[in-house]
C-alpha positions as CSV (number, residue, x, y, z in Angstrom):
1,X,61.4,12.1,-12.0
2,X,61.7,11.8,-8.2
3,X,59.9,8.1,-8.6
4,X,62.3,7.2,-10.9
5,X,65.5,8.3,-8.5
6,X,63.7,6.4,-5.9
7,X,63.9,3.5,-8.3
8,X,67.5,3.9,-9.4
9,X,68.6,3.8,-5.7
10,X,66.6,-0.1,-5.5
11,X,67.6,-1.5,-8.3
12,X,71.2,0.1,-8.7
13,X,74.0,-1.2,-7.3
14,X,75.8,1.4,-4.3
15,X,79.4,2.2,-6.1
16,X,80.8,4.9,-4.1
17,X,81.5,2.3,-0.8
18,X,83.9,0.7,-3.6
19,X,85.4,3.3,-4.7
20,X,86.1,4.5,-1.2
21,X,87.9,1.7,-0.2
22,X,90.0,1.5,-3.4
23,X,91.2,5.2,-2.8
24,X,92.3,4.2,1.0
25,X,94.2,1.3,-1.0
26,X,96.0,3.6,-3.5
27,X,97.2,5.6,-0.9
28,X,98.3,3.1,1.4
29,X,100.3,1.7,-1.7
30,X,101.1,5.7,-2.7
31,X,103.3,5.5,0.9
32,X,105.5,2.6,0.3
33,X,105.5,2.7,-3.0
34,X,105.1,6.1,-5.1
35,X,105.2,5.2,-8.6
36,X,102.6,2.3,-8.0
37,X,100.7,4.8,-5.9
38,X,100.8,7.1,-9.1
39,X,99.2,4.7,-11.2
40,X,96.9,2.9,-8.6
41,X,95.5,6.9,-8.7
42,X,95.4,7.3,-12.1
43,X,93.7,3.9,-12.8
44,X,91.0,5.3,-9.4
45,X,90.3,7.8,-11.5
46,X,89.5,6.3,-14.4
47,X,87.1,3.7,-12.5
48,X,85.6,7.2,-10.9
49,X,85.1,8.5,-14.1
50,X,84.0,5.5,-15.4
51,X,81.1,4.8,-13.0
52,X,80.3,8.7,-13.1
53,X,79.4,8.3,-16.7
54,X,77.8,4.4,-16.3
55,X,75.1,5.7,-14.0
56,X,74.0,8.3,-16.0
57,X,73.7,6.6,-18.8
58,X,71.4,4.1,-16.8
59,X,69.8,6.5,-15.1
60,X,68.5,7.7,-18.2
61,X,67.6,4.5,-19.5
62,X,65.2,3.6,-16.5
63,X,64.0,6.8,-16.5
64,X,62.8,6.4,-20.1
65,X,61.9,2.9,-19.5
66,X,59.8,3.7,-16.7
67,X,58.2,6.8,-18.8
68,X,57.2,4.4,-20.9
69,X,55.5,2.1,-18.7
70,X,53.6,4.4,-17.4
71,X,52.4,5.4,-21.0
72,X,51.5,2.0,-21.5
73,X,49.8,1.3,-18.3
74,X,47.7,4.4,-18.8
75,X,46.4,3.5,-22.7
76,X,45.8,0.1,-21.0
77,X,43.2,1.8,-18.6
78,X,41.7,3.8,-21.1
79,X,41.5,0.6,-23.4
80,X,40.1,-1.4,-20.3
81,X,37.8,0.7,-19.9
82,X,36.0,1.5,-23.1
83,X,36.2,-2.3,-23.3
84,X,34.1,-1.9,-20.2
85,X,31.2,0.8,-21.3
86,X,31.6,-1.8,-24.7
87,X,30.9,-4.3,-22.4
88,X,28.3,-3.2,-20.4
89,X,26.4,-1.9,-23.4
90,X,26.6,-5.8,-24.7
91,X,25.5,-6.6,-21.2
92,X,22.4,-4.8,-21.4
93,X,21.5,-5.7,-24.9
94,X,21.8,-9.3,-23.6
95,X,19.9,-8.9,-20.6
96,X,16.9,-6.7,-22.6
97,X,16.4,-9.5,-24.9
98,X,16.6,-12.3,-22.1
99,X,14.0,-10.1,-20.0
100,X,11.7,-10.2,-23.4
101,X,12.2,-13.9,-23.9
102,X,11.0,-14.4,-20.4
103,X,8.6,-17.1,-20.0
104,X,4.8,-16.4,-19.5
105,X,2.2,-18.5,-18.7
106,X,-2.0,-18.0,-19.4
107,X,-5.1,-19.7,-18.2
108,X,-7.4,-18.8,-20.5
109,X,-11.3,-20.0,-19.1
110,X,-14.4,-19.0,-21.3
111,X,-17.0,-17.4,-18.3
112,X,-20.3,-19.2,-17.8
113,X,-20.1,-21.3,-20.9
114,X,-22.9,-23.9,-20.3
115,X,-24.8,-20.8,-19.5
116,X,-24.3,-19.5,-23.0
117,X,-24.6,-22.5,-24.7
118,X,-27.4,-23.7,-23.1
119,X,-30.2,-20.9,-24.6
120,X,-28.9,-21.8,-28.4
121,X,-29.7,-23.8,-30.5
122,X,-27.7,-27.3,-30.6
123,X,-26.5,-27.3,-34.2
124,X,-25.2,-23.8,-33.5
125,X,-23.0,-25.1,-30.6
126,X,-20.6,-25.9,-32.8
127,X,-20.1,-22.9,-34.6
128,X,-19.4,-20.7,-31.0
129,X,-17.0,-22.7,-30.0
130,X,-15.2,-22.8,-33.5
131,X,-15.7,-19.2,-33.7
132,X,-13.8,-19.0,-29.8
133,X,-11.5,-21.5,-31.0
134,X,-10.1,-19.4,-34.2
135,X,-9.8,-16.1,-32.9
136,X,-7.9,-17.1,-29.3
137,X,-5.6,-19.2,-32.0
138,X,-5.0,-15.9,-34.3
139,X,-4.6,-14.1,-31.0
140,X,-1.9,-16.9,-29.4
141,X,-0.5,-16.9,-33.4
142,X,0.1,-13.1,-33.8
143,X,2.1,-13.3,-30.4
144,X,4.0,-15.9,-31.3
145,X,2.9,-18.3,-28.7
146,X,1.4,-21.8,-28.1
147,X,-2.3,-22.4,-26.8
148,X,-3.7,-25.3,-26.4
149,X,-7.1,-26.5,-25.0
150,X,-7.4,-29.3,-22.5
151,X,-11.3,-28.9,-22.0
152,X,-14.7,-27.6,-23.1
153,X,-13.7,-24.1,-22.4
154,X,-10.4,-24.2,-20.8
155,X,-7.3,-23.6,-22.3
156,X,-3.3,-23.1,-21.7
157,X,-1.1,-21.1,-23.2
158,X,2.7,-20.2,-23.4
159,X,3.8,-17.0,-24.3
160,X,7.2,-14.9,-24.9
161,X,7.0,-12.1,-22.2
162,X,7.6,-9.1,-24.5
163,X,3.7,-10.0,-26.2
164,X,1.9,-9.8,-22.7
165,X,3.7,-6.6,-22.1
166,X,2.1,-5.7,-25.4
167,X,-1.5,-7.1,-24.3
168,X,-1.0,-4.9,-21.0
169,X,-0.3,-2.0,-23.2
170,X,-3.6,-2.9,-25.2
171,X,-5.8,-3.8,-22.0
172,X,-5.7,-7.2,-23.6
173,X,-8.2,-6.3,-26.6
174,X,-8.7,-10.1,-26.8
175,X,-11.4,-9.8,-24.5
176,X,-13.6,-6.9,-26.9
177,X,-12.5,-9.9,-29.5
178,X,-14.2,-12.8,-27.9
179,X,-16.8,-10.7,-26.6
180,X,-18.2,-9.8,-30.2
181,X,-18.6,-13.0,-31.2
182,X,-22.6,-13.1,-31.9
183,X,-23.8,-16.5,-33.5
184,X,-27.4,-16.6,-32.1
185,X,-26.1,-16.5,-28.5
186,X,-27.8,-14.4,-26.5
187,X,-25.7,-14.0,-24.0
188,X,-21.9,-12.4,-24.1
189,X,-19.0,-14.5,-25.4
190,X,-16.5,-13.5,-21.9
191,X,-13.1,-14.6,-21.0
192,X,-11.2,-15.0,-17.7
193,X,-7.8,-14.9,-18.3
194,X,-5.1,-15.6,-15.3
195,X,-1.4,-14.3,-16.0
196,X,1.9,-15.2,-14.1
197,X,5.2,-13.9,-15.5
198,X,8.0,-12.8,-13.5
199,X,8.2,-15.9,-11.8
200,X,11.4,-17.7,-10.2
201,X,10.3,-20.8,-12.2
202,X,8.0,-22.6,-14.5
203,X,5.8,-24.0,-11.5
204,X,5.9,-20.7,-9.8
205,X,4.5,-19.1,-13.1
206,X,2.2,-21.8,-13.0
207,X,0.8,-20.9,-9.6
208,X,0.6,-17.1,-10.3
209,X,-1.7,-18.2,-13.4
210,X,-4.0,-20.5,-11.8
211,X,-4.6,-18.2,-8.8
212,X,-4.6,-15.1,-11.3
213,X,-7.9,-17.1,-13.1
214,X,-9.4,-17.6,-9.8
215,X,-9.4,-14.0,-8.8
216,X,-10.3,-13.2,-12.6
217,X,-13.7,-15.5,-11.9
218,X,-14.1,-14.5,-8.6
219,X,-14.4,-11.3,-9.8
220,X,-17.4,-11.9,-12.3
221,X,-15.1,-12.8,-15.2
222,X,-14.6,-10.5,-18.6
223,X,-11.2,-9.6,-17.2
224,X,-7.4,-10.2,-16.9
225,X,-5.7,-10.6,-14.1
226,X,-1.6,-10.2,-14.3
227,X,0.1,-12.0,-11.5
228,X,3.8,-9.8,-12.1
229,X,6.0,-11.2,-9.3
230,X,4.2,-9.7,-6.1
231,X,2.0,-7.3,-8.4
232,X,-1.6,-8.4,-9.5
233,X,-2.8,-5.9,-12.3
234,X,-6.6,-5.9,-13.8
235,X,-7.9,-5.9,-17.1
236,X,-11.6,-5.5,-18.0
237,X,-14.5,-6.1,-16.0
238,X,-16.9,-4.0,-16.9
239,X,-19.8,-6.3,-18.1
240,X,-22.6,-7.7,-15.8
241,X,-22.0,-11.1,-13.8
242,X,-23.8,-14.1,-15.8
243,X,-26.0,-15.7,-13.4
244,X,-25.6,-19.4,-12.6
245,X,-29.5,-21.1,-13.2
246,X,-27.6,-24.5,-11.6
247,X,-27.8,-25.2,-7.6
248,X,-25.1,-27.7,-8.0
249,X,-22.6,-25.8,-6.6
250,X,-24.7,-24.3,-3.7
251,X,-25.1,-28.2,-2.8
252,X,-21.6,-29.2,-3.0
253,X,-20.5,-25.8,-0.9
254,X,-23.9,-26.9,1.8
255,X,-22.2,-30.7,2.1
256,X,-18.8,-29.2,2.5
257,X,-20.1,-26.8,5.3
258,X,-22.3,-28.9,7.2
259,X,-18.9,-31.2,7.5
260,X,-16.3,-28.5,8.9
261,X,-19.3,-27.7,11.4
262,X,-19.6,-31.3,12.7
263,X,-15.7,-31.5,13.1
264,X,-15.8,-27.9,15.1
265,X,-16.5,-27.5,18.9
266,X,-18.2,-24.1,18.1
267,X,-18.9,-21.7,15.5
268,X,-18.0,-17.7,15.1
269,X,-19.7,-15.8,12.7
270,X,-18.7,-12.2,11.5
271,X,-19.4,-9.5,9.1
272,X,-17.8,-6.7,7.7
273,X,-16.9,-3.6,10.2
274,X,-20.5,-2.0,11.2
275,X,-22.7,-4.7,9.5
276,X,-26.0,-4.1,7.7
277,X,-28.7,-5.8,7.2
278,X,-27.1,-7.9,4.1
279,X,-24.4,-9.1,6.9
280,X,-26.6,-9.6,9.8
281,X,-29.2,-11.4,7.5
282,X,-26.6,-13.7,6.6
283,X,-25.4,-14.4,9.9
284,X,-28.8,-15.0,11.5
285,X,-29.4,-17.4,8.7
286,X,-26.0,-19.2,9.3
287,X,-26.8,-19.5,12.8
288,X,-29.5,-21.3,12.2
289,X,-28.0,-24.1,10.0
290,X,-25.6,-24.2,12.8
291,X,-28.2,-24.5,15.6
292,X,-30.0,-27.1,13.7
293,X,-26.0,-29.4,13.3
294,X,-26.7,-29.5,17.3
295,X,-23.5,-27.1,17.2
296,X,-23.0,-23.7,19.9
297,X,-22.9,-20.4,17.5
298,X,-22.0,-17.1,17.9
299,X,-22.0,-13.4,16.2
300,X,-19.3,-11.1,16.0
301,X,-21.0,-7.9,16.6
302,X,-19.9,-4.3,18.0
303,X,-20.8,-1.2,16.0
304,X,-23.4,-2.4,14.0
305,X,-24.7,-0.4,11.3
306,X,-27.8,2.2,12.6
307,X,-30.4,0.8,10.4
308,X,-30.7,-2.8,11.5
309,X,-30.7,-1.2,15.2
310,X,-34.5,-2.1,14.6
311,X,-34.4,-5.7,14.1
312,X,-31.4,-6.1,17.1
313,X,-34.1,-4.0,18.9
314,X,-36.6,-6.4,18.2
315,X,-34.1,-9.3,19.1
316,X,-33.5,-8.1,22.7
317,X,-36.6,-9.2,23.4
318,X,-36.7,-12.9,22.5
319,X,-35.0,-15.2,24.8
320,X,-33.3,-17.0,22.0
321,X,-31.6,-14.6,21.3
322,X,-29.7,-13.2,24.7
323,X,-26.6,-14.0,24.0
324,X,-25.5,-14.9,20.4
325,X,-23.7,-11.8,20.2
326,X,-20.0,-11.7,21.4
327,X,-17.5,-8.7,21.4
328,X,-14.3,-9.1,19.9
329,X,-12.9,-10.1,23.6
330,X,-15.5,-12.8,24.3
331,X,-14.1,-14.4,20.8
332,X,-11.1,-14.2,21.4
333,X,-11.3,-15.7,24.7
334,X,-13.3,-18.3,23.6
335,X,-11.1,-19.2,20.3
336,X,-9.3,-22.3,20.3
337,X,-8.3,-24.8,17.2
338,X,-10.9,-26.0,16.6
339,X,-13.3,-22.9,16.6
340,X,-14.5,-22.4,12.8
341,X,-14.9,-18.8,11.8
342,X,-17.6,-17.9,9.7
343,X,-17.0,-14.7,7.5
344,X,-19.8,-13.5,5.7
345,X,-20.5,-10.2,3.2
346,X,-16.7,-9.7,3.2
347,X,-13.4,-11.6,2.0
348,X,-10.7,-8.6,2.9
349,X,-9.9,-9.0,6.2
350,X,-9.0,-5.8,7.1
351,X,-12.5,-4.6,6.4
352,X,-14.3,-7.8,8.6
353,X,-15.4,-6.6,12.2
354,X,-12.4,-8.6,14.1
355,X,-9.7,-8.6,11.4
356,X,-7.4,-9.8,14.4
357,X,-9.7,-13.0,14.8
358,X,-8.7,-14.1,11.4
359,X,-5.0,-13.8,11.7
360,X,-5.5,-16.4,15.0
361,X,-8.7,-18.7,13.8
362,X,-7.3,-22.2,12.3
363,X,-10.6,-22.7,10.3
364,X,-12.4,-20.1,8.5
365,X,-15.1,-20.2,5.7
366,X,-16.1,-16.9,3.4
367,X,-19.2,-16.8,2.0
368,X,-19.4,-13.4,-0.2
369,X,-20.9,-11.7,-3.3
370,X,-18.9,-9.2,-3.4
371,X,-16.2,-9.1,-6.5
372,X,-12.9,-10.9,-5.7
373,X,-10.2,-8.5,-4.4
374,X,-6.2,-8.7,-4.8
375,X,-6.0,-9.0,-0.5
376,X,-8.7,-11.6,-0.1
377,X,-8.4,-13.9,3.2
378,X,-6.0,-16.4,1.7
379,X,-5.9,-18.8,4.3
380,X,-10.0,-20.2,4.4
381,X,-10.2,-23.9,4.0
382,X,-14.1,-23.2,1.9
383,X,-14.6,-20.3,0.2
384,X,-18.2,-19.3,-1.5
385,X,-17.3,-16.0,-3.7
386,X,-19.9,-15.7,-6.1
387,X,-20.2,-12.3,-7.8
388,X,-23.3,-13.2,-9.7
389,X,-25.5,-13.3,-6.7
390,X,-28.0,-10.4,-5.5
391,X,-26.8,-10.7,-2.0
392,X,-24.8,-12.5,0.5
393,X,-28.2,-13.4,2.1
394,X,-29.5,-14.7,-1.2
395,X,-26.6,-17.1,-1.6
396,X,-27.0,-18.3,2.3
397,X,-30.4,-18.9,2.1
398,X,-29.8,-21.8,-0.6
399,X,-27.1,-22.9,1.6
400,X,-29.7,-23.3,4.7
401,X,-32.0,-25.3,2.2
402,X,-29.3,-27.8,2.0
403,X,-27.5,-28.2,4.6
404,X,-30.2,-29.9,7.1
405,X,-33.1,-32.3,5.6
406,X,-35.6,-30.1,7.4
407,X,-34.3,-26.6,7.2
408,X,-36.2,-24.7,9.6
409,X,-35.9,-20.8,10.2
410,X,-37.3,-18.7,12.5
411,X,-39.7,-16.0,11.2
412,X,-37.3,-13.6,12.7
413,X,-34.5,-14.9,11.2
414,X,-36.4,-15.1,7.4
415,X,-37.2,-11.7,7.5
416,X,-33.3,-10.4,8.2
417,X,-32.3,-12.7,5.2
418,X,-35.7,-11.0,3.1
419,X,-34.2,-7.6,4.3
420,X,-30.5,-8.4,3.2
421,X,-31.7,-9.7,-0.3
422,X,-34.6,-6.2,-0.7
423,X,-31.5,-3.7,0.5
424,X,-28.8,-5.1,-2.0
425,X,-31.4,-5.5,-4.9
426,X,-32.8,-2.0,-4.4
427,X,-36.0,-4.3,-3.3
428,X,-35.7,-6.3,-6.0
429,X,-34.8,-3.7,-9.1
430,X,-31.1,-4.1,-9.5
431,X,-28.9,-7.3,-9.9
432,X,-32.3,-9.7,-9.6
433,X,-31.9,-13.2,-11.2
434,X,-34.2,-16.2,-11.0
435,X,-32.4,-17.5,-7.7
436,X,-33.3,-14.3,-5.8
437,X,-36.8,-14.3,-6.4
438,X,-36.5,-18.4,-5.7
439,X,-34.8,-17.5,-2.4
440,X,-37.3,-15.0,-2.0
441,X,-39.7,-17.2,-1.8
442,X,-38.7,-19.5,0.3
443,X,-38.4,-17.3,2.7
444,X,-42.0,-16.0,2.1
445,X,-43.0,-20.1,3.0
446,X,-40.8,-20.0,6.0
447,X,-43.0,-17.0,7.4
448,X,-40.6,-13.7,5.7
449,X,-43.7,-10.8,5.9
450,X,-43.1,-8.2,3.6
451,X,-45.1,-5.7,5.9
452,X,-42.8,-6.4,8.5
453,X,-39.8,-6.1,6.7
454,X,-40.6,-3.0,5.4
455,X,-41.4,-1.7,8.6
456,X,-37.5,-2.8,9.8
457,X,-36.5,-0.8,6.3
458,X,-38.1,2.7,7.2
459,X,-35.8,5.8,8.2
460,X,-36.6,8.4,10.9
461,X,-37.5,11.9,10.1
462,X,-34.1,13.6,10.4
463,X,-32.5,10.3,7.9
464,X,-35.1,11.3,5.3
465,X,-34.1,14.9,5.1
466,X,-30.2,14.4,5.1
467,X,-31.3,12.1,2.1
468,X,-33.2,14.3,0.5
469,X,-30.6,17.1,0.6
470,X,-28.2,15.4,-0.7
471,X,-29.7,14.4,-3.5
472,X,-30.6,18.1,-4.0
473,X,-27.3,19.0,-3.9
474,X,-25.9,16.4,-6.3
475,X,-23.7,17.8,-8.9
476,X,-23.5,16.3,-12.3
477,X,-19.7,15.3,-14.3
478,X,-19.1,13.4,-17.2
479,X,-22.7,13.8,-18.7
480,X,-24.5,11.3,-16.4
481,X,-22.3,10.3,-13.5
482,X,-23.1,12.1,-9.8
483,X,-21.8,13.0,-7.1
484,X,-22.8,14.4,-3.5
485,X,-20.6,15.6,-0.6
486,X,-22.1,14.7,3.0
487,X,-21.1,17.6,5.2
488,X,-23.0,16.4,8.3
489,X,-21.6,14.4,11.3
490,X,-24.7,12.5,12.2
491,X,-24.3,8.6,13.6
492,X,-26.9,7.7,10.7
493,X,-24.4,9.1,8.2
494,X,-22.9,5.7,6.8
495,X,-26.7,4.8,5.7
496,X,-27.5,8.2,4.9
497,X,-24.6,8.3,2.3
498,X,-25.6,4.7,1.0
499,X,-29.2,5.7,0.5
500,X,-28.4,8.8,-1.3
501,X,-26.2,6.8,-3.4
502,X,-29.3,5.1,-4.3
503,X,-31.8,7.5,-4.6
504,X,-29.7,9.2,-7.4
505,X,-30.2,6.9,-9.5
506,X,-33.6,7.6,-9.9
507,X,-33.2,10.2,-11.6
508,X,-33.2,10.3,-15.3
509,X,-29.3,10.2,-17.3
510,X,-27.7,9.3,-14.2
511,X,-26.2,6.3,-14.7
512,X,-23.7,6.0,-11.8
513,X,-23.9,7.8,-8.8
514,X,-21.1,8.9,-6.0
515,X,-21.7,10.5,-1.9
516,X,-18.9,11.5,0.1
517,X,-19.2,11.7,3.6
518,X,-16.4,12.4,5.9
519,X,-16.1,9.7,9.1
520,X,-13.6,10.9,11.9
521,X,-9.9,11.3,9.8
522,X,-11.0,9.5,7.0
523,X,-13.6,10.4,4.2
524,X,-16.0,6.8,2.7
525,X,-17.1,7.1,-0.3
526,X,-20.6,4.9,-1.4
527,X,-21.0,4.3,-5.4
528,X,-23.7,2.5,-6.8
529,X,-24.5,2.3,-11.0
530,X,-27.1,0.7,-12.9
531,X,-24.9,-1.7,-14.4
532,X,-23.0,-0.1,-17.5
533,X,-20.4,1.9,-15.2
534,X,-18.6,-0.6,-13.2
535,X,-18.2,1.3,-9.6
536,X,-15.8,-1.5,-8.4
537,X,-13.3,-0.4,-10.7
538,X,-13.2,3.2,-9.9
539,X,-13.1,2.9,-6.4
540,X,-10.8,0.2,-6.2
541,X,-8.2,2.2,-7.4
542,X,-9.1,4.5,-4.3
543,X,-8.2,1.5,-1.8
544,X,-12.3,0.1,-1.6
545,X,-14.1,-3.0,-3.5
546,X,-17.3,-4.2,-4.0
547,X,-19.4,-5.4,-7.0
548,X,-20.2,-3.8,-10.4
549,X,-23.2,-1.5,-9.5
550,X,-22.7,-1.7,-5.5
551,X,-19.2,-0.3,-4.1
552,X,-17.3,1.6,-1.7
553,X,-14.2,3.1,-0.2
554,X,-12.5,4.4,2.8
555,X,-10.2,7.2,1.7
556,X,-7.4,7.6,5.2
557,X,-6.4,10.8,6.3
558,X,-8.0,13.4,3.3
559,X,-10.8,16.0,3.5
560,X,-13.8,16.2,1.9
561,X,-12.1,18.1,-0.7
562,X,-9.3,15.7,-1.5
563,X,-11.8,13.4,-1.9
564,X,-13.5,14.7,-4.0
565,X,-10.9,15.6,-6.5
566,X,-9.2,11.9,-5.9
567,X,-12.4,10.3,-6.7
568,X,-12.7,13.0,-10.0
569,X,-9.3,11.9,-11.5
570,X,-10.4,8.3,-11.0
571,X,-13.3,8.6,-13.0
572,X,-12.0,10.2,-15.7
573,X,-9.1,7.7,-15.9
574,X,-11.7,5.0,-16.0
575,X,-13.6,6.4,-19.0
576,X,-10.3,6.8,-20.7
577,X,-9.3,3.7,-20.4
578,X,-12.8,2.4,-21.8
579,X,-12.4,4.4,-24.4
């Protein structure tokens, strides 16, 4: 009511100033003239009454007026506003079905495929690819999607995003599909499938698919890789690397190298963060090459690993060999634009020895076996990631036999490559193709003594023991998977852990095998399987990489304890998800 007087005074006239002057008139008139004053009054009176009963009859009539706007204003509201929950639940209908529709792009390559191919017999050729050919249509089909081939093995394929949600939630089966396809091959039917969806655009999806296919290969193949936006996701895996019986590509990556080193003014190599003998092996072997391209080289080197102390021992003494080891200061002292950088035995650069060095180097090369990772150095103008190989020494060796018309190493430097290839093949028992025992033997011809190397390979008294006890004290989960807690603080621990990882496995059931060893704040974690458990997978979900049946982990800031149960969880999640 008081808004409405407030609204009365605005809009209504003021009267009573009238009225007031009109009375002062009347009796001015009443005092000359009575009987006119008489009526003037009576005819005041009237107007008083008058306006009396005129404003309340329209201050009732704004009052219900205004009443009755408000009563309308507020069902408008309410009526605005379910309009608006309404609305919004349209709204998020709509924008469900348009996140569905999204577009998604796959690169679909079938793994090793001349390789498969190749050991069959050539009217059965046919019938593998036909057989790959129907079941990737049923599978593009069933999702509603388009696929089309534009090679031998090689396809492209558009998809509705809602149906590789569904493959997520699936672990895209496909690859169990392909993989069971048995027409006489003897070897596995594998896929490597790259995903981008999520993307801003249709090249951007393109991108996150080609590059998701290269990490899928670069992994070994018999996986998925989902590039979503900024997330990469993984799928499969778990089957042996096929390997490659053609040198073509160890020529073409030789050719490549021996170029970049011409165009350098010098050459850094580096390993992975306390390098053994796999990484020095390599490195030696590189040096070589280098040496031979009439180019300076140098080594990377601080905490090296304690069990190729030996063969750095037995370096010291050879003039040769004085001062191809740099600290991380020398390097970066020395870098300058057109310094190449050499990284070998690792592609993550925070686990290199100088991970500074390749934020600032210009040129860098990786030359790896490990399995592709999602943080791989992404800015190397050559990279040489091939999962299938024994070693990173096995895979430099055929680069050395390339890249100069008269390779010529140095007995010391054949037996650190002979030592890299023995210690990541379990001396030749584990992840052995025909290249290894070809590389292997060249580096017998070029003077590689097994005698000697085994003499670089042999542990002190105190190793042997730690060893042995932890293998004693190995506990046993899942039915055939081990695991060992290091609770020494030895400097030989990091090899003592790796050897026990090892040794494990020679004992009968165990198929995978797991020592944890705690290193200043963090705990490392060594794995190492026989093949049919894929380590990589398990402790990459613990931060760490590696290859199939070779892998570890650094685990920041936990105990021995939390460790242990992390590592636990993981494995049981991985079975689960196999299963």
């Amino acid at each position: 009511m008081n808004e409405s007087n407030k609204v009365l005074k605005t809009l209504m006239p003021n009267t009573k100033i009238y009225l007031c002057v009109l009375g002062i008139y009347t009796s001015i008139i009443f005092f000359y003239e009575p009987i006119l004053g008489v009526l003037g009054l009576a005819l005041l009176g009237v107007l008083i009454y008058y306006n009396l009963l005129s404003v309340r009859n329209r201050k009732s009539e704004w009052t219900k007026y205004i009443e009755n706007l408000s009563f309308n204003l507020g069902l408008a509201t309410e009526s605005a506003a379910l309009n608006l929950m309404m609305d919004k639940t349209d709204y998020f209908s709509l924008k469900e079905g348009y996140d569905y529709k999204k577009p998604a792009i796959a690169l679909i390559e079938v793994d090793s495929f001349d390789e498969v191919v190749k050991d069959v017999e050539e009217d059965i050729r046919p019938d593998i690819m036909a057989e790959i050919d129907k079941r990737l249509s049923f599978w593009a089909n069933e999702g509603g999607g388009i696929l089309k081939k534009y090679d031998a093995n090689k396809y492209i394929g558009f998809f509705e995003k809602k149906f590789i949600d569904e493959c997520q939630e699936k672990r895209f089966d496909i690859l169990d599909g392909i993989r069971d396809i048995n027409i006489g091959n003897k070897l596995p039917v594998t896929l490597s499938i790259g995903i981008g969806k999520n993307g801003e655009s249709l090249s951007q999806l393109s991108s996150f698919a080609e590059s998701s296919k290269e990490l899928a290969l670069g992994r070994g193949g018999d996986q998925a890789v989902v590039k979503d936006g900024e997330k990469l996701l993984f799928y499969g895996g778990r089957t042996k690397e096929v390997e490659k019986k053609t040198k073509v590509k160890a020529r073409v990556i030789a050719h490549a190298l021996s170029n970049l080193i011409k165009e350098s003014s010098e050459v850094f190599i580096m390993g992975h963060e306390m390098p053994d003998f796999d990484s020095i092996g390599a490195s030696l072997g590189l040096f070589r090459a280098i040496k031979e391209k009439g180019k300076n080289a140098f080594i990377i080197l601080n905490n090296p690993n304690v069990s190729v102390r030996p063969l750095l021992k037995k370096m010291e003494s050879m003039a040769e060999y004085s001062n191809i080891f740099i600290t991380n200061e020398q390097a970066v002292n020395r870098l300058n634009n057109d310094t190449l950088l050499i990284v070998v035995d690792v592609h993550v650069k925070n686990l290199t020895e100088f991970p500074e060095i390749v934020e600032r180097a210009k040129r860098i090369v990786v030359i790896d076996h490990h399995r592709k990772s999602a943080d791989f150095i992404d800015n190397a103008l050559l990279y040489y990631i091939e999962a299938y190989a024994s070693s990173t020494s096995e895979l430099v060796t055929e680069i050395v036999q390339y890249i100069s018309d008269k390779p010529i190493l140095k007995v010391i430097e054949a037996e650190a490559l002979m030592a890299g290839i023995m210690i990541d093949t379990k001396k030749f028992s584990y992840k052995t193709g025909v290249r290894t025992f070809e590389a292997a033997s060249f580096l017998r011809r070029s003077g590689a003594d097994t005698t000697s190397v085994k003499e670089l390979l042999k542990d002190d008294m105190s190793t042997y023991a730690m060893r042995v006890d932890l293998v004693k004290d190995a506990k046993i989960i899942e039915g055939n998977i081990a695991i060992s807690i290091c609770k020494d603080n030895d400097s030989n621990v990091p090899l003592v852990v790796a050897q026990a990882a090892d040794e494990l496995l020679n004992i009968k059931g165990i198929n995978a095998s797991f020592v944890l060893a705690k290193i200043d704040d963090d705990v490392i974690v060594s794995g190492r399987s026989i093949g049919n458990i894929n380590v990589q997978l398990i402790l990459e979900k613990l931060g760490g990489g590696g290859h199939l049946s070779i892998a570890g982990a650094r685990i920041v800031g936990a105990t021995l304890r939390e460790a242990e149960g992390m590592l636990i969880d993981t494995i049981k999640e991985y079975n689960e998800e196999g299963d």
